[in-house]
Legacy VTK file of the C-alpha trace (Angstrom):
# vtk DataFile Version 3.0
C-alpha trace
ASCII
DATASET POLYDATA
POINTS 321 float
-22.760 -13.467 6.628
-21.956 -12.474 2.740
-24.575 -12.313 0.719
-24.151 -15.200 -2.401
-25.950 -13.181 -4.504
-22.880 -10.493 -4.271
-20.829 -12.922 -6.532
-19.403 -12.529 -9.022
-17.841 -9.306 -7.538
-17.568 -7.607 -11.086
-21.226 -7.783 -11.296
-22.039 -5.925 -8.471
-20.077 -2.861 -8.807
-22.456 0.529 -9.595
-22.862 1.192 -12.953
-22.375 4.622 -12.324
-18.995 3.757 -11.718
-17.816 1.727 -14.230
-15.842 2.647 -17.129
-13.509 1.902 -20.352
-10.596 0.172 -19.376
-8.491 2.858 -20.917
-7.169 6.245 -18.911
-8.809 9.493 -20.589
-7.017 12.510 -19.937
-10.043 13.408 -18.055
-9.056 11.638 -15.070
-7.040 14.468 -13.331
-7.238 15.356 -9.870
-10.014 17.661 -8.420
-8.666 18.611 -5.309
-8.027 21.868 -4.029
-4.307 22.606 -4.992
-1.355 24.733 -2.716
-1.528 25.154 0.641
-4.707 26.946 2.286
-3.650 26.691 5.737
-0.515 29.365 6.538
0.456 27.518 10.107
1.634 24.669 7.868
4.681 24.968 5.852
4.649 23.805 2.244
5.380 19.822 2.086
8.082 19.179 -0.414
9.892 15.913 1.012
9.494 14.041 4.179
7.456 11.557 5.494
3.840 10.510 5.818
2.621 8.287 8.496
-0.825 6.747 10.781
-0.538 7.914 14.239
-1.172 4.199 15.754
-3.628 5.152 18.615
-5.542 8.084 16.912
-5.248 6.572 13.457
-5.152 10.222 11.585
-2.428 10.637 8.902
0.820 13.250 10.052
2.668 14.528 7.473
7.036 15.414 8.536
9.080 17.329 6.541
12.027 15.989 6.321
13.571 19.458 7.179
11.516 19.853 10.169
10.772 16.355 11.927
9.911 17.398 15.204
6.761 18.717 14.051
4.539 16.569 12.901
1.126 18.150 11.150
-2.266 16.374 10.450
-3.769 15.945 7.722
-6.720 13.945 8.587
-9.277 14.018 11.470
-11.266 11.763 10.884
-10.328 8.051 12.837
-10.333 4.519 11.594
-7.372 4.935 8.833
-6.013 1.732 8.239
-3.607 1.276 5.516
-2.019 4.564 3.566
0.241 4.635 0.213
1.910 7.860 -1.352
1.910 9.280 -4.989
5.409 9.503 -6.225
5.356 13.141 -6.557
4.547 13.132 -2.490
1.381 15.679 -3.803
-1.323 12.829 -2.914
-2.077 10.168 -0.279
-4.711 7.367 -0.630
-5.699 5.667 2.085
-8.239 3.028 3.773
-10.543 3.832 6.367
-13.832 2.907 8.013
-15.671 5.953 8.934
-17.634 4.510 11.380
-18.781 1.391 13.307
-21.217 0.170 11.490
-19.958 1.262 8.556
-17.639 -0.452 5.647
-13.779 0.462 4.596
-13.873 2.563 2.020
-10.815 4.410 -0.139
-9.929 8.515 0.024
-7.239 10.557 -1.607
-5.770 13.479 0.554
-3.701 16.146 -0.042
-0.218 16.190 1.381
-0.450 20.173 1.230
-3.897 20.907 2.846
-5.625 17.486 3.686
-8.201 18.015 1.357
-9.776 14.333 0.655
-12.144 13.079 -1.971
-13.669 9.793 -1.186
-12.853 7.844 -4.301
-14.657 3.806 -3.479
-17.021 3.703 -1.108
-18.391 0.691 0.665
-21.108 0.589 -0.960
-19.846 -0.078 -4.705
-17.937 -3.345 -3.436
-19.312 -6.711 -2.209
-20.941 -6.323 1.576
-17.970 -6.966 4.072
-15.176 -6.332 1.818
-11.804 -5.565 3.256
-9.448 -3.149 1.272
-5.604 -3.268 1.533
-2.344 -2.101 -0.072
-3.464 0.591 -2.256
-0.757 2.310 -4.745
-0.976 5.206 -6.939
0.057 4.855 -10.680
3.253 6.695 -11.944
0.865 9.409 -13.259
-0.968 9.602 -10.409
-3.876 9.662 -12.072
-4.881 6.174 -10.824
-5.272 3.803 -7.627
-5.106 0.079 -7.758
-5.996 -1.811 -4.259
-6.745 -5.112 -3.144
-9.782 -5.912 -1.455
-11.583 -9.490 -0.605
-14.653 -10.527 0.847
-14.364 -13.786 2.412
-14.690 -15.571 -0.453
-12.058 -14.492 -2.645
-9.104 -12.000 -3.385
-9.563 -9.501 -6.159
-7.331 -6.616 -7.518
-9.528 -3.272 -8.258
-8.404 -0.246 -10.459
-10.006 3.195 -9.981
-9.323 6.917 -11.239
-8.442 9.827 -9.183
-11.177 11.369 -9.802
-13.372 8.780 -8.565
-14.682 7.516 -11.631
-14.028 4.538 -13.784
-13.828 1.783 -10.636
-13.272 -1.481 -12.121
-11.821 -5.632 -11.191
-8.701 -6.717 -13.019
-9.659 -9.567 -14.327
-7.481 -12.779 -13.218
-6.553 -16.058 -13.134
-4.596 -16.246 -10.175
-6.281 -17.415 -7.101
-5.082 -15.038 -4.330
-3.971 -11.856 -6.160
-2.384 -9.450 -3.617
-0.500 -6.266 -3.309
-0.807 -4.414 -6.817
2.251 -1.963 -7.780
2.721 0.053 -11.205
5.032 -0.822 -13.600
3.274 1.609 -16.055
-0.050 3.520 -16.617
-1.286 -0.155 -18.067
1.053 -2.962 -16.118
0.677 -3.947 -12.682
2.396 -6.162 -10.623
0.731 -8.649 -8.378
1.437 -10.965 -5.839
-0.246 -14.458 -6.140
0.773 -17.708 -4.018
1.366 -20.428 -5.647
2.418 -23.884 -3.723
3.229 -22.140 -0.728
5.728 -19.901 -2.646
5.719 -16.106 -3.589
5.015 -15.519 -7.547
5.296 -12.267 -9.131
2.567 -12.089 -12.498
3.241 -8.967 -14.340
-0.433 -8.040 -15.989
-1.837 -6.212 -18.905
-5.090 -4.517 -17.103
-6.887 -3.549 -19.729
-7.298 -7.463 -21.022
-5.748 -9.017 -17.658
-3.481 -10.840 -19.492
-0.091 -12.381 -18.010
2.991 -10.741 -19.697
5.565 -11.889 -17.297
6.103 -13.621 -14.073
8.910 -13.954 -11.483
9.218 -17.332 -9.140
11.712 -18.759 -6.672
11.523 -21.759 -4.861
12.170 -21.664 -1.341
10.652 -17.892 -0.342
9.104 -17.463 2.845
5.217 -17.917 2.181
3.899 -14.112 1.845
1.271 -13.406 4.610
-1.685 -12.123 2.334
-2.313 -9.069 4.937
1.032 -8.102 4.178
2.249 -5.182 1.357
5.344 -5.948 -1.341
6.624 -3.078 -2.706
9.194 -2.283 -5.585
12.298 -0.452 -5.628
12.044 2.942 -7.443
14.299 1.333 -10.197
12.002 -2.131 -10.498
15.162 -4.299 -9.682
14.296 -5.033 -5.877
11.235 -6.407 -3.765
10.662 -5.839 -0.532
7.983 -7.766 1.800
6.908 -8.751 5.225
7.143 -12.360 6.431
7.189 -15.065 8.856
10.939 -15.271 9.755
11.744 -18.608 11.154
12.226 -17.490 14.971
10.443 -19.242 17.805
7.706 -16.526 17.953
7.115 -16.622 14.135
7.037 -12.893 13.899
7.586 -10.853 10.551
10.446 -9.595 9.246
11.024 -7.507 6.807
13.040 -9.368 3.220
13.939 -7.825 -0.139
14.354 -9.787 -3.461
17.032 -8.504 -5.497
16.361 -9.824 -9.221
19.421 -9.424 -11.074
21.152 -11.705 -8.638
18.061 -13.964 -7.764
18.708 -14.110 -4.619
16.803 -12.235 -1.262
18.082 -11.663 1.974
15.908 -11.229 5.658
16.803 -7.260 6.074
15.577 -7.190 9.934
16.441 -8.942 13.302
15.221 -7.082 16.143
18.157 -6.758 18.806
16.774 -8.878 21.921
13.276 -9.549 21.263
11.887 -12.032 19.266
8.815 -11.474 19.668
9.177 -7.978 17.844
6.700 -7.765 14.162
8.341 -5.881 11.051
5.777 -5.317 8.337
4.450 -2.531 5.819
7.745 -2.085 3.960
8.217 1.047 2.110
11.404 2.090 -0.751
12.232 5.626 0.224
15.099 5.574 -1.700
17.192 2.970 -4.400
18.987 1.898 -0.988
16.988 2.307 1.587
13.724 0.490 2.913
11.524 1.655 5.288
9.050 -0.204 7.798
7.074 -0.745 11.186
8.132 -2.473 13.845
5.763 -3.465 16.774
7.202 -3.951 20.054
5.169 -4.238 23.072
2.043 -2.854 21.716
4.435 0.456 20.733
4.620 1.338 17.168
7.871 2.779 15.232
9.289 3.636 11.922
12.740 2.233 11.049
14.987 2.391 7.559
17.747 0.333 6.811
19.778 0.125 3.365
18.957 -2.854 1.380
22.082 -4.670 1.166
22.625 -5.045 4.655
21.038 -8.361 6.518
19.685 -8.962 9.927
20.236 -5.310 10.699
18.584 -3.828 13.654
17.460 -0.896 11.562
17.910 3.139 12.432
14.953 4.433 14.589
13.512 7.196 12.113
9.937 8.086 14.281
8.359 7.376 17.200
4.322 6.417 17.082
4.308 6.019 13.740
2.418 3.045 11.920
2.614 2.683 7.713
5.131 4.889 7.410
6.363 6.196 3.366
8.794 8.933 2.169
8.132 11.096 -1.080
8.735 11.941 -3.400
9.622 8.632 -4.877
LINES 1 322
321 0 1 2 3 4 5 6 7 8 9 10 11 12 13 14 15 16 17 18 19 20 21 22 23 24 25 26 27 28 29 30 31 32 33 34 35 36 37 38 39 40 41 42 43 44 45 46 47 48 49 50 51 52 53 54 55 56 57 58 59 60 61 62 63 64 65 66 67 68 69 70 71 72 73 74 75 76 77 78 79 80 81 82 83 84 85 86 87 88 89 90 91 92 93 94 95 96 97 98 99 100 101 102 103 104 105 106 107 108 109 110 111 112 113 114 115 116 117 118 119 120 121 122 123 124 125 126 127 128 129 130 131 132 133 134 135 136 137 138 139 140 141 142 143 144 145 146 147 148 149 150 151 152 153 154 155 156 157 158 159 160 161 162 163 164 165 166 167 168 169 170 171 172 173 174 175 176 177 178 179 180 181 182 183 184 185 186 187 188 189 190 191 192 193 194 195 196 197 198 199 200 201 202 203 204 205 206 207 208 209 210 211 212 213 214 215 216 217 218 219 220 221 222 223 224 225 226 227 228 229 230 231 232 233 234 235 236 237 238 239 240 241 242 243 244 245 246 247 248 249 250 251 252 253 254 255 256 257 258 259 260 261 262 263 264 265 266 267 268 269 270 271 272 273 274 275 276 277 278 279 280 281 282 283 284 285 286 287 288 289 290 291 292 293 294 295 296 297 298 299 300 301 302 303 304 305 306 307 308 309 310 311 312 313 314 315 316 317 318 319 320
């Protein structure tokens, strides 16, 4: 059971770690840089993935798929996001049974990690989500919740400076950048998706995007924007007699969205954890039968099938962005 005395979440986080809402140029990266391992080839473009069953992050180059390298060893990695210059990963992970999720940035070269939040400076039980990396780099915005609420947190790269946007909306989910101050959230409002473009140094609304008639947005699922901001992309509950998720994307200038996936002869089949890797071209996971995959398919197509792009591979994104 949560302890009531946890609440309200912003006044429980460590004092070490809190910080002015504004980015200092001090917040760079402290990992080890270049690659210290000579069996692994230098990562310039390719994919990054969770092996399903022993839930370490492989890196592919996209000029060598069939050989996959790891970059983690550690098990338990849940949820993983990639900087846009395909230099950085972040990633959830519980390192341990009776231990909480916590947050790490690795390497894409080497696999060096830093743990950036752990459990310990977030309300007992929390459960972290859909983290993103800032156009910099230079910061990390997740979701987390802990039973009682959903809240958007903001930390540096260098661990410091961990903070809660501070919002109205009642179930803010999957953060993305729009700039080194603007996120985008998710909220749901009367059953329908809203988009609430915020200022997070004052958490102030600048903008919002609504339509009527969207598939209610599961809140375990990530949204993610196209490179160019003019597209959405998110996992849902399609309306199939198994209720599994498909994959959708929201094209703004026309205001309209179309369901991207249909899984060829099984219904039962779950699309989620969409990923851009290109202006065109969405990635995601499909679960079939307990069997993990990556797929793509280009955005303007509609109840496509998708093209098979790895086997056993869960959370899958492409860089650079």
């Amino acid at each position: 059971m949560l302890r009531t005395s946890l609440l309200p979440p912003p006044l429980r986080l460590r004092p070490a770690l809190l910080c002015l809402p504004l980015l200092t140029a001090a917040c760079d990266m402290l990992l080890p840089d270049g690659n210290t391992n000579p069996s692994q080839p230098v990562f310039e473009k390719g994919y990054v993935y969770i092996h399903p069953k022993e839930r370490h992050i492989y890196r592919v180059d996209a000029a060598d798929t069939p050989t996959p390298f790891a970059l983690t060893e550690a098990e338990g990695v849940k949820e993983l996001n990639l900087s846009r210059n395909a230099e950085w990963v972040v990633y959830v992970a519980r390192p341990g049974a009776a231990a909480g999720e916590q947050l790490y940035v690795a390497s894409t070269q080497n696999g060096a990690q830093r743990l950036l939040v752990p459990s310990s400076a977030l309300p007992e039980g929390s459960s972290l989500g859909t983290p993103t990396f800032s156009p910099s780099g230079r910061q990390v915005a997740f979701s987390y919740s802990n039973g009682l609420g959903f809240f958007i947190g903001l930390v540096n790269t260098d661990g410091s400076g961990l903070r809660r946007v501070q919002l109205a909306a009642a179930t803010p989910l999957a953060p993305n950048f729009k700039d080194e101050q603007t996120l985008w959230v998710v909220s749901l409002e009367g059953g329908h998706m809203v988009l609430l473009e915020i200022n997070t140094a004052m958490g102030v609304e600048l903008n919002r995007r609504t339509q009527v008639g969207l598939p209610t947005l599961s809140p375990s699922s990530r949204l993610t924007f196209s490179p160019d901001g003019e597209c959405v992309a998110w996992s849902a509950a399609a309306n199939n007699a198994h209720k599994s998720p498909r994959i959708f994307v929201w094209e703004f200038s026309s205001n309209t969205y179309r369901q991207l996936t249909e899984p060829t002869g099984n219904a039962a089949a779950k699309d989620f954890l969409p990923f851009w890797k290109d202006r065109t071209t969405v990635l995601w996971t499909r679960e079939e039968a307990g069997v993990f995959r990556a797929y793509s398919a280009r955005f303007n197509e509609s109840n496509t099938v998708g093209t098979l792009v790895l086997e056993n591979a869960l959370n899958t994104v492409y860089g650079p962005f």
